[in-house]
C-alpha positions as a Markdown table, in Angstrom:
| # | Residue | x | y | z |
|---|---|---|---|---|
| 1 | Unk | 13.4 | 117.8 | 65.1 |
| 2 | Unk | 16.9 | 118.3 | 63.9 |
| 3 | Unk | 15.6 | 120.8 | 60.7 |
| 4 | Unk | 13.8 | 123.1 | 63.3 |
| 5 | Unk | 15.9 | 122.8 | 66.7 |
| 6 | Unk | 19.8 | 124.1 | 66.7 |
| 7 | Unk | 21.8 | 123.3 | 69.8 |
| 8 | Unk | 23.4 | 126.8 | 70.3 |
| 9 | Unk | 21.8 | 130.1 | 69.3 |
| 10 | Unk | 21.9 | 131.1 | 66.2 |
| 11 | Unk | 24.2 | 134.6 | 65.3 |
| 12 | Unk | 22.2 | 136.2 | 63.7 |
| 13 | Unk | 19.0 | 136.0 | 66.2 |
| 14 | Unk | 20.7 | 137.0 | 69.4 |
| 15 | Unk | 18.7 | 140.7 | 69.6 |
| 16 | Unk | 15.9 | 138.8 | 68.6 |
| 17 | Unk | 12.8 | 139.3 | 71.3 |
| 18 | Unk | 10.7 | 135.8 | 70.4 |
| 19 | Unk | 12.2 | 134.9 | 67.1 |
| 20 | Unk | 10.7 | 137.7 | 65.0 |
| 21 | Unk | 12.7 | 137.8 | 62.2 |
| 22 | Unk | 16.4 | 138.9 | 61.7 |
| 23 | Unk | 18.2 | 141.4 | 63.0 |
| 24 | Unk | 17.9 | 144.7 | 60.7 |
| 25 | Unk | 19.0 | 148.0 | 61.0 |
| 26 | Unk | 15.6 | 149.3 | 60.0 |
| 27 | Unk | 14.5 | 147.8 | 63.0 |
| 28 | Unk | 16.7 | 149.1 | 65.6 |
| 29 | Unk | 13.8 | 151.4 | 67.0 |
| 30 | Unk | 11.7 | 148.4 | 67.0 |
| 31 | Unk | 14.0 | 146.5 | 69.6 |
| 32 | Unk | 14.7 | 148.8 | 71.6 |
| 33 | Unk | 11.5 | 149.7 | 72.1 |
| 34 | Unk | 10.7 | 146.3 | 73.4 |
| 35 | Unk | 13.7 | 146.3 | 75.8 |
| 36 | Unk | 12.3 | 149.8 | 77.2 |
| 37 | Unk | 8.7 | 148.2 | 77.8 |
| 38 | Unk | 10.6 | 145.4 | 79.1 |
| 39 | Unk | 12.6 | 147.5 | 81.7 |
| 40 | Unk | 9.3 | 149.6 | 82.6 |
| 41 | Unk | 7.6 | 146.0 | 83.7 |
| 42 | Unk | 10.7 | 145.0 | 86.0 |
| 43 | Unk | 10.3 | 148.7 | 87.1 |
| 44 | Unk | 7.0 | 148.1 | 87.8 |
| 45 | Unk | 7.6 | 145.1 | 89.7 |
| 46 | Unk | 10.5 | 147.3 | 91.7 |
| 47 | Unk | 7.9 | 150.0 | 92.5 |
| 48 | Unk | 5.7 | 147.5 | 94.0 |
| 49 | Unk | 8.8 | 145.9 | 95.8 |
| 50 | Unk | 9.5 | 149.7 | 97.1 |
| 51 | Unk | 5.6 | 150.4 | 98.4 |
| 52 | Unk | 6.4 | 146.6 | 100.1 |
| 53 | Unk | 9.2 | 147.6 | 102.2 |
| 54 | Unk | 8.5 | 151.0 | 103.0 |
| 55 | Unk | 10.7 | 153.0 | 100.6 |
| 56 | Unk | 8.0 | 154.9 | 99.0 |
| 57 | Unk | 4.1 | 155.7 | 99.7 |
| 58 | Unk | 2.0 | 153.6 | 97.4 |
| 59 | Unk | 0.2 | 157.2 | 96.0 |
| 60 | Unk | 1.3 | 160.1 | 94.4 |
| 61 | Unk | 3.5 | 159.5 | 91.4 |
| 62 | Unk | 4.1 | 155.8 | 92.0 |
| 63 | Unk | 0.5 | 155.2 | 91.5 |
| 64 | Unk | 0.1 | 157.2 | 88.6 |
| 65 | Unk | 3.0 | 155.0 | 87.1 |
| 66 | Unk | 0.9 | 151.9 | 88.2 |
| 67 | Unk | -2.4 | 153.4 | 87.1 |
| 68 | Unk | -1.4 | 155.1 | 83.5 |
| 69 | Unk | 2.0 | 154.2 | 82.3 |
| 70 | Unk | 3.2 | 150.9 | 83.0 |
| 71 | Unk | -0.4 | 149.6 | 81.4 |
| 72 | Unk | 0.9 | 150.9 | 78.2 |
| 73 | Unk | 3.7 | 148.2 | 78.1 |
| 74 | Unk | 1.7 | 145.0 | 76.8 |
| 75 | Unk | 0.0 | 147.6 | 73.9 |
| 76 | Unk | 3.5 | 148.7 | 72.7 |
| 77 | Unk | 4.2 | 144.8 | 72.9 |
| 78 | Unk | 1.5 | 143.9 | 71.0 |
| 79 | Unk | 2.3 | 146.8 | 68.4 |
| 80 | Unk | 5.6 | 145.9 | 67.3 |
| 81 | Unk | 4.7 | 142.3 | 67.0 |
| 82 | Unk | 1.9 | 142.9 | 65.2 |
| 83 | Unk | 4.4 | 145.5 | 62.9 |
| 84 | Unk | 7.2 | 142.7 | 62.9 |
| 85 | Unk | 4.8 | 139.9 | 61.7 |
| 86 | Unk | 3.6 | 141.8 | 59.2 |
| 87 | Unk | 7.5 | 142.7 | 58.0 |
| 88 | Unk | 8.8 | 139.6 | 58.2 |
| 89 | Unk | 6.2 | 136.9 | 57.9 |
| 90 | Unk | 3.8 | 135.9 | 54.8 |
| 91 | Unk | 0.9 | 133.8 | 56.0 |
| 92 | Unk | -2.1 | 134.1 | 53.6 |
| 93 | Unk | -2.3 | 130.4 | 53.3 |
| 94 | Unk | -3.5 | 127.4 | 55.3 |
| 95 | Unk | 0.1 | 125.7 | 54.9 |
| 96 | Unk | 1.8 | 129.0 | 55.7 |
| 97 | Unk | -0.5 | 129.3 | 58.8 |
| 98 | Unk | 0.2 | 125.7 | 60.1 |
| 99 | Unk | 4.3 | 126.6 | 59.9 |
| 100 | Unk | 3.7 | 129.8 | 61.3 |
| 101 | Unk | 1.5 | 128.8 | 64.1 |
| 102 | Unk | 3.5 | 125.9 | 64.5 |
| 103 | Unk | 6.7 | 127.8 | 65.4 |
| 104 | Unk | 4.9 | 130.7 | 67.5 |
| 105 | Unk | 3.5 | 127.8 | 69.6 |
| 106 | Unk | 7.4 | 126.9 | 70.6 |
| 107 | Unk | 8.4 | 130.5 | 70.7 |
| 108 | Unk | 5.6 | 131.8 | 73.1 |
| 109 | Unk | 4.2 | 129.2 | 74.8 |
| 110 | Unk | 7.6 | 127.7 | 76.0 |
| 111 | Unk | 8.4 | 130.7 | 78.2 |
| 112 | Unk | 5.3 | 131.0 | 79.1 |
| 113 | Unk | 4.7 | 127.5 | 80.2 |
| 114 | Unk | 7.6 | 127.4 | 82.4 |
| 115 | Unk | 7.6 | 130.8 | 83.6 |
| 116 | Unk | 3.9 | 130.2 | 85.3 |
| 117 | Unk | 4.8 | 126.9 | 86.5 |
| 118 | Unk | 8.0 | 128.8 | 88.6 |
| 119 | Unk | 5.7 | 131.6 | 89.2 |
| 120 | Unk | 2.8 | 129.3 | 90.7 |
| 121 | Unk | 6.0 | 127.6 | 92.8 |
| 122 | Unk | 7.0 | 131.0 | 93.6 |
| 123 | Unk | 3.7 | 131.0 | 95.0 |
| 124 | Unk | 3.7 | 127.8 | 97.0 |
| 125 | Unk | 6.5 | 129.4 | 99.2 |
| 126 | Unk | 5.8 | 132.7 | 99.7 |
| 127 | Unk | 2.0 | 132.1 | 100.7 |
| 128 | Unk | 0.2 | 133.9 | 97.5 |
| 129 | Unk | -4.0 | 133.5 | 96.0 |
| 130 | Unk | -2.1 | 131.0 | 93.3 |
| 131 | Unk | 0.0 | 128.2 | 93.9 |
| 132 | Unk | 1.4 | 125.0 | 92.3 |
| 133 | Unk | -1.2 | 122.7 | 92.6 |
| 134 | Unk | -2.7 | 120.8 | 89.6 |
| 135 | Unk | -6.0 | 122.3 | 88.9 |
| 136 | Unk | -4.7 | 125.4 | 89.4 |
| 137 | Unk | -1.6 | 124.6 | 87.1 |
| 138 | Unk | -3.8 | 123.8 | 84.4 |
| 139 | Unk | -6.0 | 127.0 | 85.2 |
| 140 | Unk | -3.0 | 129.2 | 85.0 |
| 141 | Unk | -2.1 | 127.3 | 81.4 |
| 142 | Unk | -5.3 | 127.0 | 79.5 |
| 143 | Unk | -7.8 | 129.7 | 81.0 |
| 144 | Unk | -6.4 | 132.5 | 83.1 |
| 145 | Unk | -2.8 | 133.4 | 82.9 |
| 146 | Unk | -0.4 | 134.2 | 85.4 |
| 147 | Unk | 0.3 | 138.4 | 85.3 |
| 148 | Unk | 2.3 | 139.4 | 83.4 |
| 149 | Unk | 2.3 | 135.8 | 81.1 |
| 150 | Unk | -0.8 | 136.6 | 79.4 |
| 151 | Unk | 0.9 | 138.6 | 76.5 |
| 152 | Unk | 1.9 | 135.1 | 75.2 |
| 153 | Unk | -1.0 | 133.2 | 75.5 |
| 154 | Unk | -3.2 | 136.2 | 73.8 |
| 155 | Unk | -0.4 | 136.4 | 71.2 |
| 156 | Unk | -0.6 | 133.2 | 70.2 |
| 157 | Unk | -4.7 | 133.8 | 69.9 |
| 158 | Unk | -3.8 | 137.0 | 67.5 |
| 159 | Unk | -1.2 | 135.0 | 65.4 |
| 160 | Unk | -4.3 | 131.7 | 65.1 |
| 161 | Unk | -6.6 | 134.6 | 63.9 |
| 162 | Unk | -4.5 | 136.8 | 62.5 |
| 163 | Unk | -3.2 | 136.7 | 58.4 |
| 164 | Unk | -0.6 | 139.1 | 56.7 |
| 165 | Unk | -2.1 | 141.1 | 54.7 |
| 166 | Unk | -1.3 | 141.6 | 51.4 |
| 167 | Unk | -3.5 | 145.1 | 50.0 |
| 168 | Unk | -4.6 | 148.0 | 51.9 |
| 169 | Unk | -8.1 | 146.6 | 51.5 |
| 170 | Unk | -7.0 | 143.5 | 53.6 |
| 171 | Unk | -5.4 | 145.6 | 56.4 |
| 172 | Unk | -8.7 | 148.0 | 56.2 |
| 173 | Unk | -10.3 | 144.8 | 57.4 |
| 174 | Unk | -8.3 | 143.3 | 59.9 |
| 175 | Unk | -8.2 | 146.6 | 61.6 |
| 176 | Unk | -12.2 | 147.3 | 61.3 |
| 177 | Unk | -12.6 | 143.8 | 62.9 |
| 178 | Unk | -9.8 | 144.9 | 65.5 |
| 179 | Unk | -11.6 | 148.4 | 66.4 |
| 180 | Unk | -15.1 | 146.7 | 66.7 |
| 181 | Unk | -14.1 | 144.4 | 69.0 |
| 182 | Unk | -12.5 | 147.2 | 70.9 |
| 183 | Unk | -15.3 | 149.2 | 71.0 |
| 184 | Unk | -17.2 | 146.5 | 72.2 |
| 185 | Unk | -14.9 | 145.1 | 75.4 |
| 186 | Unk | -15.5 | 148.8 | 76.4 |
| 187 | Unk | -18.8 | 149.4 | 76.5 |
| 188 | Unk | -19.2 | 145.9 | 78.3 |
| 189 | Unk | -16.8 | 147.0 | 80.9 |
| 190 | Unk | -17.7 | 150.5 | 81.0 |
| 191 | Unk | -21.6 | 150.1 | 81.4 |
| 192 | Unk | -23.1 | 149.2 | 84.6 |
| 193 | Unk | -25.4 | 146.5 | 83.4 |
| 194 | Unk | -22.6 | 144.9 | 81.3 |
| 195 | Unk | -19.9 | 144.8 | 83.7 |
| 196 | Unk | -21.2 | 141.8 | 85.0 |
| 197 | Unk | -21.2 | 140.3 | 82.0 |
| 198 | Unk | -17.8 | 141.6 | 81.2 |
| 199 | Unk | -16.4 | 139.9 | 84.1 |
| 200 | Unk | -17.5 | 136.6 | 83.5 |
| 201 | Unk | -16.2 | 136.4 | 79.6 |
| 202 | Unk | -13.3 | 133.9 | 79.2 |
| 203 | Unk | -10.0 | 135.5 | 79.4 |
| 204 | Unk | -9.0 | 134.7 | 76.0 |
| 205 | Unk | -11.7 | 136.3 | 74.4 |
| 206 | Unk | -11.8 | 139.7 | 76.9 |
| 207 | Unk | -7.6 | 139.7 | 75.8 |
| 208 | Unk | -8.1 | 139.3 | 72.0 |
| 209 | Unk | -10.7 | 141.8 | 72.5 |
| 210 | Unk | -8.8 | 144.5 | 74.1 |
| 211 | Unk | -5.4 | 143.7 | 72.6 |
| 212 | Unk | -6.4 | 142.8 | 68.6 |
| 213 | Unk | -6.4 | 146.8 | 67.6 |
| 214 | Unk | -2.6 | 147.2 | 68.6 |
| 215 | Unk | -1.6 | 144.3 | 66.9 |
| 216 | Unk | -3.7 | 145.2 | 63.8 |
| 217 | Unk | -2.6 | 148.9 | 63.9 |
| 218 | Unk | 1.5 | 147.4 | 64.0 |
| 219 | Unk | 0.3 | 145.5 | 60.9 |
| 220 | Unk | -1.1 | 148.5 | 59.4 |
| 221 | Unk | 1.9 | 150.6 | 59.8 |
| 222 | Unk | 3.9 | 148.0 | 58.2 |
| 223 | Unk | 2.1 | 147.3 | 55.5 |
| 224 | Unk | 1.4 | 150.8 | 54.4 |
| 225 | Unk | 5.0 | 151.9 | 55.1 |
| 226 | Unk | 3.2 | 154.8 | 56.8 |
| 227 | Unk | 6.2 | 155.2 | 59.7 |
| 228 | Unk | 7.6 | 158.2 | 58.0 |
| 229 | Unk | 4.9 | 160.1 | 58.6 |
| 230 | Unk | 5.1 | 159.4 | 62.4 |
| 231 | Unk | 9.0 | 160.6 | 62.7 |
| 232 | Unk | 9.7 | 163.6 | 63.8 |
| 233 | Unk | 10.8 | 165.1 | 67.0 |
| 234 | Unk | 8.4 | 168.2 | 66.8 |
| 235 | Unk | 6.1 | 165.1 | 66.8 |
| 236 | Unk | 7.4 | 163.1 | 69.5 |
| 237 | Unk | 7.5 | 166.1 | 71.7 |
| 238 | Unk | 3.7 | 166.9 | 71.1 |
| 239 | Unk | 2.5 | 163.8 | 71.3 |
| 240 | Unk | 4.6 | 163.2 | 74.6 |
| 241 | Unk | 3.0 | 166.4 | 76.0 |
| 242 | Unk | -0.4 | 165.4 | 75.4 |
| 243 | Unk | 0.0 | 161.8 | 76.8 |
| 244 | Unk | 1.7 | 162.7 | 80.2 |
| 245 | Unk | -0.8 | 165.9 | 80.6 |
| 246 | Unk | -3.6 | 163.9 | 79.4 |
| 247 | Unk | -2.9 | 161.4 | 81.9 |
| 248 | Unk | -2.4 | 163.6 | 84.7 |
| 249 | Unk | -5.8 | 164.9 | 84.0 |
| 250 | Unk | -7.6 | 161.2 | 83.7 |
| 251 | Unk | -5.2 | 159.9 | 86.9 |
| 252 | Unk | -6.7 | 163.0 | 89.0 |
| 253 | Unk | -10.2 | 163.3 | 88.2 |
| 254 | Unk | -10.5 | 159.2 | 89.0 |
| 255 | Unk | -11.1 | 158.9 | 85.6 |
| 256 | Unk | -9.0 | 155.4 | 84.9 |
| 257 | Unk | -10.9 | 152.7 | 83.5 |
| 258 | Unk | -11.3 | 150.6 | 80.1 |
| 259 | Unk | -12.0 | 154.4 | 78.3 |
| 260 | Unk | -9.8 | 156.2 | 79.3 |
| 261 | Unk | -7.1 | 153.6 | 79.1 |
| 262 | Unk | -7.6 | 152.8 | 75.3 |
| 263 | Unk | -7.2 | 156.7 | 74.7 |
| 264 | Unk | -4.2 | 156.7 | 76.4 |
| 265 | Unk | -2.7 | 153.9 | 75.1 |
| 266 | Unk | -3.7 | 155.2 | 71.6 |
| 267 | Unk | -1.9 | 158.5 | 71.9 |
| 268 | Unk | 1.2 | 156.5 | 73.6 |
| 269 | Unk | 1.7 | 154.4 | 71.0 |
| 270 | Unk | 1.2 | 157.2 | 68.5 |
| 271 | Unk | 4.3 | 158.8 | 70.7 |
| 272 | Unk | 6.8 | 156.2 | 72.0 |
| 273 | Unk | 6.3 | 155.1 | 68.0 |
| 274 | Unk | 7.0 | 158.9 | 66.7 |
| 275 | Unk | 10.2 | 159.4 | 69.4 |
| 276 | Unk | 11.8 | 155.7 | 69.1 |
| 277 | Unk | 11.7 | 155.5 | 65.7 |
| 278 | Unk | 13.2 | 159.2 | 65.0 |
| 279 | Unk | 15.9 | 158.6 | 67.8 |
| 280 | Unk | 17.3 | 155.8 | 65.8 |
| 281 | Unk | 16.2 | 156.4 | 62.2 |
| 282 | Unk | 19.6 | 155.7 | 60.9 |
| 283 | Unk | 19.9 | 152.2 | 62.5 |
| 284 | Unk | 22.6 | 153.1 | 64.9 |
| 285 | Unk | 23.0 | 150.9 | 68.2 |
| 286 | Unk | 23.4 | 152.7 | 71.6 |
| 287 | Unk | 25.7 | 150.9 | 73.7 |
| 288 | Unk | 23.1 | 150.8 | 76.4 |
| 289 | Unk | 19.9 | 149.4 | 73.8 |
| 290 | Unk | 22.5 | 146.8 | 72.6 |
| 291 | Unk | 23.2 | 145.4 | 76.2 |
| 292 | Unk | 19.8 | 145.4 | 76.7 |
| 293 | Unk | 18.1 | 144.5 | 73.8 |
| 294 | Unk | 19.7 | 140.6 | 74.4 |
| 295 | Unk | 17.9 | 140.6 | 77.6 |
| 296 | Unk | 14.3 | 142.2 | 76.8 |
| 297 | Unk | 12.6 | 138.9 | 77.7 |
| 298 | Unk | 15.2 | 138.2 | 80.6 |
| 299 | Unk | 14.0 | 141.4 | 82.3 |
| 300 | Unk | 10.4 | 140.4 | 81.6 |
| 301 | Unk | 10.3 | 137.7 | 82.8 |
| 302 | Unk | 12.5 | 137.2 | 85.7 |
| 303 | Unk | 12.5 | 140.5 | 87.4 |
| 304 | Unk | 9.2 | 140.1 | 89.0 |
| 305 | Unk | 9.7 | 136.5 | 90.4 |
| 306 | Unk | 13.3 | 137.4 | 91.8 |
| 307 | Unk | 11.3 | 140.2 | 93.4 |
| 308 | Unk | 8.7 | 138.3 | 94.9 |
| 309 | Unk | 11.5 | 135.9 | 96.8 |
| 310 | Unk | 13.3 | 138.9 | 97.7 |
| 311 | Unk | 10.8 | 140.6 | 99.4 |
| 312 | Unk | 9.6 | 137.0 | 101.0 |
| 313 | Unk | 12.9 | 136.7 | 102.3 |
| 314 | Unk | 13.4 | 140.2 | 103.6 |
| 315 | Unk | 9.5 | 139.7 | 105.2 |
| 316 | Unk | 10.8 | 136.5 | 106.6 |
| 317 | Unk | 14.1 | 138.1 | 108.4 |
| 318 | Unk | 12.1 | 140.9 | 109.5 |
| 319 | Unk | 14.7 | 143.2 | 107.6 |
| 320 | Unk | 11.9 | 145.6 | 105.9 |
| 321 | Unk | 10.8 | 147.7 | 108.8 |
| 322 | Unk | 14.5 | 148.4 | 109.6 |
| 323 | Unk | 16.1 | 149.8 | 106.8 |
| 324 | Unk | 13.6 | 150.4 | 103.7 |
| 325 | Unk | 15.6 | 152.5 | 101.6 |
| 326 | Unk | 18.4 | 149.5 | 101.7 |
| 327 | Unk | 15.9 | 147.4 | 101.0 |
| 328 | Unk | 15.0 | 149.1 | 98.1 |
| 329 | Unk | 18.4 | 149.6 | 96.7 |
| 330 | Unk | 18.6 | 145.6 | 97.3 |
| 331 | Unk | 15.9 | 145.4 | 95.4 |
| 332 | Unk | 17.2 | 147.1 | 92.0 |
| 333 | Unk | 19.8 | 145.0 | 92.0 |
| 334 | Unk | 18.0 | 142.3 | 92.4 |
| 335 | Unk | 15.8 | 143.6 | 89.6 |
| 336 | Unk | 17.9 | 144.4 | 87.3 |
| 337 | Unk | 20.9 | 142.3 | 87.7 |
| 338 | Unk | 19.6 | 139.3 | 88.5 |
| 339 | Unk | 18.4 | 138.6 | 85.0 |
| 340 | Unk | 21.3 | 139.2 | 83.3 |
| 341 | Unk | 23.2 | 136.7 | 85.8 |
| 342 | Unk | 20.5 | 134.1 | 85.5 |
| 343 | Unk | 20.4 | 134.3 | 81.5 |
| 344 | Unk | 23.9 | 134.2 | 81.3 |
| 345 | Unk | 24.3 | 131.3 | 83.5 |
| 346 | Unk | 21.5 | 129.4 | 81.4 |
| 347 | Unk | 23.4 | 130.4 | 78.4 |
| 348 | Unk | 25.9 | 128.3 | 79.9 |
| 349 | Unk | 24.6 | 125.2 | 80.5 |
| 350 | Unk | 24.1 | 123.9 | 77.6 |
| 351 | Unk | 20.9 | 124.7 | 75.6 |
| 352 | Unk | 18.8 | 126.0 | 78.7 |
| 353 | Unk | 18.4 | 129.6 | 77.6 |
| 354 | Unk | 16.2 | 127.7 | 75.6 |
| 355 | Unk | 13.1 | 128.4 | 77.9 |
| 356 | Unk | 13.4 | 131.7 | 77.6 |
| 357 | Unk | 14.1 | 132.2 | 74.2 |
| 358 | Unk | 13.6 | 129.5 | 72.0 |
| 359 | Unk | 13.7 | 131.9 | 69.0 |
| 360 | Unk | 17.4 | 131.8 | 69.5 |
| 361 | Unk | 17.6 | 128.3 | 69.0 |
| 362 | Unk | 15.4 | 127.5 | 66.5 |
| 363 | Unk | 16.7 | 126.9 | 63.1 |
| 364 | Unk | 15.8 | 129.9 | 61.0 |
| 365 | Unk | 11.9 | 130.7 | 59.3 |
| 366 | Unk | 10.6 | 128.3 | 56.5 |
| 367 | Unk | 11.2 | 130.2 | 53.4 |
| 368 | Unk | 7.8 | 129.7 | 52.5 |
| 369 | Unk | 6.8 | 131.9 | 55.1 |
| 370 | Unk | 9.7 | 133.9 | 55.7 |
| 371 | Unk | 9.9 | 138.0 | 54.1 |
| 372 | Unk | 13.1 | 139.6 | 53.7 |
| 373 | Unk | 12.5 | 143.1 | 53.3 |
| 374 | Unk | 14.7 | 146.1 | 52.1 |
| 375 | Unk | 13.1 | 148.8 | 54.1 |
């Protein structure tokens, strides 16, 4: 274990998300990207918190950020790893595919095995549907993740299923196979007497399903270096317009469903893509993105279980009906800072920011499989 575990995080990985790579200037839009999606799910989970206690209705523009944006988080996830792994990895080979599988299964699957095991405890004590008990354990692990885990667990799928490709003929295929399977999870789930049958599919397969064109279309953009054409603000604007009205339109009508989600995450890819990656085309750091890029996964991942306890413990001193807006501005705190504290402190104590990212600590990407590129 010594040649692929390091004690201390490496230097050079600390804006990494989950390993991806190093640290380029090139992909300064990339990052930060990932740290907004990041934010929007603990802002998510804060929204929630806020329709908990009071603070705010849960309608109106709340639940249009709960119907149509913050389901565009995992896409964009699944984008720029897809874009990333294409950059920086080169797995055409069974060999390459063992080493590259066999580090993804640390970098994903360690976070995501201790993150559902403290959010089925999290469970236990504040009375949830899911709780730490064994069968449900394994459940959670090998069958039907814990929200919002599953981006690892189908991630890892996508990596298994998933080689770089090395011609515009290979990518052509990987994203035809990607936009048939698309097509196919939503006419299951959009037809009545399919729906059923929908339902019922194993969760890996209904995630691959939904989740392999965004992956596939990062790939794509990577491989045929087609980014340029996406930058521009003229562009971003557009694109921005036509996402927010066309999801005003789908959010009033009642229109939201497997359909009109995969248009809309479509066009807001196509924008958040075109405006992240012309606001920091140079490779310039914000002082803000740099804070939080080193806590993307933090935020992730611990925002919504220090949320949960929060509000359990406000329920439980019968604070909520009192002061709601206090609550609430509890609650960002909570959110927010309490991630930062926690990863720091793990940071700390020896190599226990380990479990939440092992990228950091791992020693760096065989050079067998490992791509350094100049652009």
């Amino acid at each position: 274990m010594t040649d692929f575990l390091n004690i201390s995080p490496r230097t050079d990985a600390v804006q990494e998300m989950h390993g991806h790579g190093i640290d380029h200037p090139h992909d300064t839009w990339v990052r930060n990207l990932e740290a907004t999606a990041a934010l929007l799910i603990a802002l998510g989970s804060l929204l929630t918190f806020a329709a908990g206690v009071g603070a705010i209705p849960d309608a109106g523009v709340a639940r249009w950020a709960q119907d149509c944006l913050f389901p565009l988080q995992f896409p964009v996830f699944f984008f720029c790893t897809g874009y990333l792994y294409q950059r920086y990895r080169t797995v055409r080979t069974r060999r390459a595919w063992a080493l590259n599988l066999r580090r993804e299964a640390v970098v994903l699957l360690v976070p995501f095995a201790v993150f559902t095991l403290l959010g089925l405890a999290t469970g236990s004590l504040t009375g949830t549907a899911r709780t730490l008990t064994l069968p449900e354990a394994a459940r959670a692990l090998l069958l039907e993740p814990v929200a919002p885990l599953g981006y690892f667990y189908t991630c890892f799928l996508l990596y298994a299923i998933t080689p770089t490709p090395i011609s515009r003929r290979n990518a052509y295929g990987i994203v035809l196979a990607a936009v048939i399977c698309k097509v196919a999870i939503v006419a299951l789930w959009t037809l009545p007497s399919t729906a059923p049958a929908a339902a019922a599919l194993p969760y890996a397969i209904s995630s691959v399903a939904e989740n392999w064109i965004w992956f596939a279309g990062g790939i794509a953009i990577a491989l045929l270096r087609a980014l340029p054409l996406m930058r521009s603000r003229e562009k971003a604007w557009a694109l921005g317009a036509l996402w927010i009205a066309a999801s005003i339109i789908t959010f009033t009508a009642g229109w939201i469903g497997e359909a009109s989600h995969a248009i809309l995450d479509a066009i807001g890819i196509m924008w958040v893509v075109s405006l992240f990656s012309t606001l920091f085309r140079s490779g310039m750091q914000s002082r803000f993105y740099g804070f939080a890029t080193r806590y993307t996964m933090a935020f992730w991942l611990m925002a919504p279980l220090c949320l949960r306890l929060l509000f359990f413990l406000l329920v439980s001193l019968g604070v909520p009906p009192v002061a709601p807006w206090a609550c609430l501005g509890l609650g960002a705190l909570v959110c927010f800072g309490a991630p930062v504290a926690l990863m720091a402190g793990l940071s700390r104590l020896g190599s226990l920011g380990f479990i939440v990212y092992p990228g950091r600590y791992l020693a760096p990407v065989p050079a067998s499989i490992a791509k350094n590129p100049k652009l």
